[in-house]
C-alpha positions in Angstrom: 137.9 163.5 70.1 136.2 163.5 73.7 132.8 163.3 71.9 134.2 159.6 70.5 135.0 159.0 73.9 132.1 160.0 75.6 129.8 157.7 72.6 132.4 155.1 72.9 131.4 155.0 76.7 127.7 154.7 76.1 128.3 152.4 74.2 129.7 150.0 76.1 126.9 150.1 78.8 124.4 149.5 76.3 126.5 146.4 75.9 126.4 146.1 79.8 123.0 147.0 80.4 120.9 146.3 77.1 117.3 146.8 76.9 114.8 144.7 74.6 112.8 147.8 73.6 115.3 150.0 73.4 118.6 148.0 71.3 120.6 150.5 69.6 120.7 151.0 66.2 124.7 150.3 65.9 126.0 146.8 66.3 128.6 145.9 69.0 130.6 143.4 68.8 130.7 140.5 71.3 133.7 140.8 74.0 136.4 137.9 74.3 135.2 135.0 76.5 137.0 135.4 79.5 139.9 132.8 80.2 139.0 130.5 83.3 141.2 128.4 85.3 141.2 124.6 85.4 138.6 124.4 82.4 135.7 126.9 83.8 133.1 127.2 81.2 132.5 130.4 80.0 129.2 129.9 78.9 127.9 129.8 82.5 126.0 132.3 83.4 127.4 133.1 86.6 130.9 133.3 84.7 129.4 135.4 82.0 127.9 137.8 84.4 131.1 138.5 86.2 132.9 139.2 83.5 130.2 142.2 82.7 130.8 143.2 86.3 134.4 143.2 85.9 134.2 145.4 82.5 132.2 148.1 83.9 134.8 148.4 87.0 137.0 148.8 84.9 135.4 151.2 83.0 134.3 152.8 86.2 138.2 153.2 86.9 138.9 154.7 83.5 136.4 157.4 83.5 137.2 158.7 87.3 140.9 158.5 85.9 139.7 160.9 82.9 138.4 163.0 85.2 140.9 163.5 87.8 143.6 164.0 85.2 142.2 166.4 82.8 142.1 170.1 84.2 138.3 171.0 84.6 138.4 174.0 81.7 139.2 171.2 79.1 136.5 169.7 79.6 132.7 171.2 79.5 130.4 170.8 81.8 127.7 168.7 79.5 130.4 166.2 79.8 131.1 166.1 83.5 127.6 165.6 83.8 127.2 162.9 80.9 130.0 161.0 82.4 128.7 161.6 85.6 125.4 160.0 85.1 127.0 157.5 83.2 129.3 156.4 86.5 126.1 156.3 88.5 123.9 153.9 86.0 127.6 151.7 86.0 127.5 151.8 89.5 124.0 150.7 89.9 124.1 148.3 87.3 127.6 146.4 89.6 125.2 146.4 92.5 122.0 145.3 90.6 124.2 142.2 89.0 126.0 141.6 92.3 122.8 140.6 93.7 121.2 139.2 90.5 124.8 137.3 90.8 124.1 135.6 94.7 121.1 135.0 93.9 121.5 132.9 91.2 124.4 130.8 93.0 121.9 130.6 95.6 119.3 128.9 93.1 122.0 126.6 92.0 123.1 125.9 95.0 119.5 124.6 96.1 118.7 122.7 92.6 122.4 120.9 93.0 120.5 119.9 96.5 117.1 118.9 94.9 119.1 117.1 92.4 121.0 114.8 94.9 117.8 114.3 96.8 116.0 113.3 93.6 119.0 110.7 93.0 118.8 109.3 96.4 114.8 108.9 96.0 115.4 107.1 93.0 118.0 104.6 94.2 115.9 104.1 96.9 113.1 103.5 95.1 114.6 101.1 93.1 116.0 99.2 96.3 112.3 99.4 97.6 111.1 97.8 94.2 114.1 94.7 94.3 113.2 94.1 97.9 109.8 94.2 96.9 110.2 91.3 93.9 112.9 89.1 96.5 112.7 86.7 98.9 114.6 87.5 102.2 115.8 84.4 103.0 117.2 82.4 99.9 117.7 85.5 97.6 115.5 84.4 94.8 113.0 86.3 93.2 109.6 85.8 95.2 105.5 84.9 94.3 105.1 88.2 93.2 108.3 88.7 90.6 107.2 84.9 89.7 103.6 86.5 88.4 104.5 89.4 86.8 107.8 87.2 85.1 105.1 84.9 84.1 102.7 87.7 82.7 105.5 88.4 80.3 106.7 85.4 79.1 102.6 84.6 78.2 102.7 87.6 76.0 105.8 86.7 74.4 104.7 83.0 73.3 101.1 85.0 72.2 103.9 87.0 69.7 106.3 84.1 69.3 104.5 80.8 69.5 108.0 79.8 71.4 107.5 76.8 74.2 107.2 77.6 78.0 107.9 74.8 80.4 107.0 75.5 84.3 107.7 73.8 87.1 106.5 73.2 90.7 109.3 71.6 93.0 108.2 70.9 96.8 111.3 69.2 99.3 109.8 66.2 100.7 109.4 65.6 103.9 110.5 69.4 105.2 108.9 69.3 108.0 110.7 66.5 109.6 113.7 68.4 109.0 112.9 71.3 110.9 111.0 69.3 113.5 114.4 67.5 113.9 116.9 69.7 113.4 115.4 73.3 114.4 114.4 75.8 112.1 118.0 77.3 111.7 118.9 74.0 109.5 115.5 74.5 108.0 116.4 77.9 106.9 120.0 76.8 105.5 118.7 73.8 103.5 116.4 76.5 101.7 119.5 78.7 101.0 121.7 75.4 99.7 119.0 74.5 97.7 118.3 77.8 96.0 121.5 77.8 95.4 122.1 74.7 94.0 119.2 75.2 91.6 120.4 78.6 90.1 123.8 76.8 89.2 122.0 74.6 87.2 119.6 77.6 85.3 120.2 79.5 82.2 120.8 83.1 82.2 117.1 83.3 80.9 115.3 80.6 83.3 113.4 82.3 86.7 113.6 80.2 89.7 111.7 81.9 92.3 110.3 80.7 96.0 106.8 80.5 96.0 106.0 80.0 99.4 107.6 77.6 102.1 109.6 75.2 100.9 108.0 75.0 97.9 109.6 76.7 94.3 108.4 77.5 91.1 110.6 77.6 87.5 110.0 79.3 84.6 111.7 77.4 81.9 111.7 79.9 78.2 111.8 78.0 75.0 111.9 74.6 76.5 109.9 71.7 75.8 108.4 68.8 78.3 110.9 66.6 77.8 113.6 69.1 78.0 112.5 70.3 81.1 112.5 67.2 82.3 115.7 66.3 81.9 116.9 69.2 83.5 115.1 68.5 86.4 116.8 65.0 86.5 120.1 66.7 86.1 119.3 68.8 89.2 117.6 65.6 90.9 121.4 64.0 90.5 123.7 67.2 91.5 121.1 67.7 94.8 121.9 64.1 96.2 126.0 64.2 95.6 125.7 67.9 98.4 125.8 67.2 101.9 125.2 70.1 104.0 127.3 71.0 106.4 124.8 72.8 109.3 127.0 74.0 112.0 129.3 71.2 112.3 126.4 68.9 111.5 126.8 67.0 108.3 123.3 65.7 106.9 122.3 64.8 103.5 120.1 67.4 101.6 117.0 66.4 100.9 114.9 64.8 98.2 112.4 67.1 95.9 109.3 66.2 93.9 108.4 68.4 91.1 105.7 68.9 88.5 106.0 70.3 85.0 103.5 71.4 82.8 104.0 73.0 79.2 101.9 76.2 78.4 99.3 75.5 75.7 97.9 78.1 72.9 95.9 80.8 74.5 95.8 79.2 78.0 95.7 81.8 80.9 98.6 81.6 84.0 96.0 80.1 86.3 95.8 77.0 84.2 99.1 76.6 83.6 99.7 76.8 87.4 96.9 74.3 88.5 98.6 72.0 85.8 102.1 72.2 87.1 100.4 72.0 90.5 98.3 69.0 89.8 101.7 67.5 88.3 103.2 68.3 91.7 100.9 66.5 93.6 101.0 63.3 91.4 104.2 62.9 92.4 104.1 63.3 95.6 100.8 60.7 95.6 103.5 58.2 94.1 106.0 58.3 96.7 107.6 61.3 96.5 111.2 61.9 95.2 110.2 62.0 91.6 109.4 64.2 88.8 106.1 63.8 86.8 104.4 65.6 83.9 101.0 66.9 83.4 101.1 64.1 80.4 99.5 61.8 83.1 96.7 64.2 83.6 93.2 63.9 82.1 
């Protein structure tokens, strides 16, 4: 019987303690996952490895309670010393773990930390990168979110062959305003405007400032005339908004815009200069007015 006990015993700290080159030749079964409160999973290591710890205290306890209760002639002395030894590898093994146990909170502990500070970089990295594509003042995207926009929409018509209208708009006479007004009304006319002009967009249309006063739209799928049309429809809901500028009411201003459509295999600049060109046809022929690049030799 104690020689059961004494191989039962070893056998559990080669459960505790296994070694890769040295597994035994019996199998042992795997021990009940411990039960954790609120929902603890007891896969984690850190749960795991405690429960070993507890076992061998407890195993620890039940071998110095064999001893000091059975009278020293019952048992011989090759066990005292097998149990012994086996009490000192248990004990070094709890302190061993112990440590292997802090250190590894430790480690997780500073990867939970690297983790947030890897979140945070990328939030912020993502706010530099809006920033980057917006324009302060009105919200809109700016010149730069306008080229790369525009770099995708020319490879989508060289896969689709679908239509793409742009437009230049310029607000006449913008100077005078902020020559007569100050720069502050300046600033909120730009606002009203941008604003006005997204309520008028599809989900899919970019309207972006290009520089100034002066905006550029991106008009998917749309034809000349179309986008004409919606640049009249704009044209109307611009004049019925007075702008109220610190308890100064004053009409908003007039625009003049250009459109051009994108032809097979032309390049952005092109399309640009066209729009452009359009822009400045209208403005030639008094302003207030929306022309096409149809005009254009």
């Amino acid at each position: 019987m104690q020689g059961a006990e004494h191989r039962q015993q070893r056998e559990f700290f080669l459960y505790a303690q296994p070694k890769p080159d040295a597994a035994p030749a019996f199998a042992i079964a795997e021990p009940p996952a411990p039960v954790q409160p609120d929902g603890m999973d007891a896969a984690d290591p850190a749960i795991r490895l405690e429960h070993c710890i507890g076992m061998q205290t407890k195993a620890i306890s039940l071998l110095e309670g064999k001893r000091s209760s059975a009278p020293d002639t019952d048992r011989p002395a090759r066990l005292e010393h097998a149990d012994a030894e086996i009490l000192a590898l248990l004990r070094e093994a709890i302190v061993h773990e112990r440590t292997v146990l802090q250190e590894y909170r430790a480690l997780r502990a500073e990867v939970s930390v690297l983790r947030i500070a890897r979140d945070e970089l990328s939030v912020a990295l993502r706010l530099t990168e809006a920033l980057s594509l917006t324009d302060e003042l009105t919200g809109l995207p700016n010149r730069r979110a306008f080229v790369q926009r525009l770099d995708q929409e020319l490879s989508r018509n060289q896969r689709t062959g679908q239509p793409l209208a742009m437009v230049v708009l310029d607000i006449d006479n913008f100077k005078n305003i902020n020559d007569g007004y100050g720069h502050y009304v300046g600033d909120m006319i730009l606002r009203s405007f941008a604003q006005s002009m997204v309520q008028e967009l599809r989900q899919h249309d970019l309207l972006a400032r290009y520089g100034g006063e002066e905006f550029v739209l991106l008009l998917p799928e749309t034809l000349l005339n179309d986008a004409r049309n919606a640049m009249e429809k704009l044209a109307r809901r611009i004049r019925r908004e007075p702008l109220d500028a610190g308890g100064v009411c004053i009409d908003m201003p007039t625009f003049s815009a250009g459109i051009a459509c994108l032809r097979p295999g032309e390049p952005a600049m092109t399309l640009i200069n066209r729009a452009d060109q359009s822009l400045y046809l209208a403005k030639r022929l008094g302003r207030n007015r929306i022309e096409t690049d149809e005009l254009l030799s």
